[in-house]
N, C-alpha and C positions, 0 to 999 in steps of 0.2 A: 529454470530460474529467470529466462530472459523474459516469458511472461508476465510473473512474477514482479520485475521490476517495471514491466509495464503500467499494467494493475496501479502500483505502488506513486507512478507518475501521474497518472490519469487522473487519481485521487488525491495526490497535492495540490492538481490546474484545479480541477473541477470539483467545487463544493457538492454539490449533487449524485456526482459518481460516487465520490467519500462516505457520502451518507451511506448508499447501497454497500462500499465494503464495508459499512462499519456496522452495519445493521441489519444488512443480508447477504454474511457472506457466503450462505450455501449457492445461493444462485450465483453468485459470482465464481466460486471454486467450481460449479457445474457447466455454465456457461465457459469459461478459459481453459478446463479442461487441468485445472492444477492435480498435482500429487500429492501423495498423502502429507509428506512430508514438507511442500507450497502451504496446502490449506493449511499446517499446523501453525507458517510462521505468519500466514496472512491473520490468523483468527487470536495469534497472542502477540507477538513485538510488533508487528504492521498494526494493527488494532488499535497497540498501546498508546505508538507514535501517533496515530493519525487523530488519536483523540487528546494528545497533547498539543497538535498543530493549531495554530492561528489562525482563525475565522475575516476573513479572507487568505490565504498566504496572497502577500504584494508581490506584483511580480519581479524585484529587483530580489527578493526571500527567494523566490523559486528554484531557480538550480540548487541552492545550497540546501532547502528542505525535500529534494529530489534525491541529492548526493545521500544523503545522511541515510532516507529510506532503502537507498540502493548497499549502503555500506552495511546496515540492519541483514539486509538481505542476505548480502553475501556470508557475513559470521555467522548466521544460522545454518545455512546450508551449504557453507564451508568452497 
């Protein structure tokens, strides 16, 4: 999970990362070495969120749309 919300951070800072998990996320589940059960929630609710997210997030936004993806994370994978 901890990579997972790594992932999940990296792609709130970073528009460019975002893009790759949003649009490649086998490489990304290959490269991090996610679980079946990581990839599933990276490629459906992490997915979901990140393409709800705001182009830039500002960074006064950022912990709280970090929190939100981490909180995601956790109720999927308990």
């Amino acid at each position: 999970m901890n990579k997972l919300v790594e992932i999940a951070n990296r792609a709130a800072a970073d528009y460019g990362f975002r893009q790759i998990v949003q649009w490649s996320p086998d490489d990304v589940i290959g490269q991090w070495g996610l679980s079946t059960a990581e990839a599933d929630v990276l490629t459906g609710p992490i997915k979901e969120a990140l393409d709800r997210m705001p182009v830039p997030v500002e960074p006064d936004d950022l912990p709280g749309e970090q929190e939100r993806l981490a909180k995601i994370i956790r109720e999927e994978l308990g």
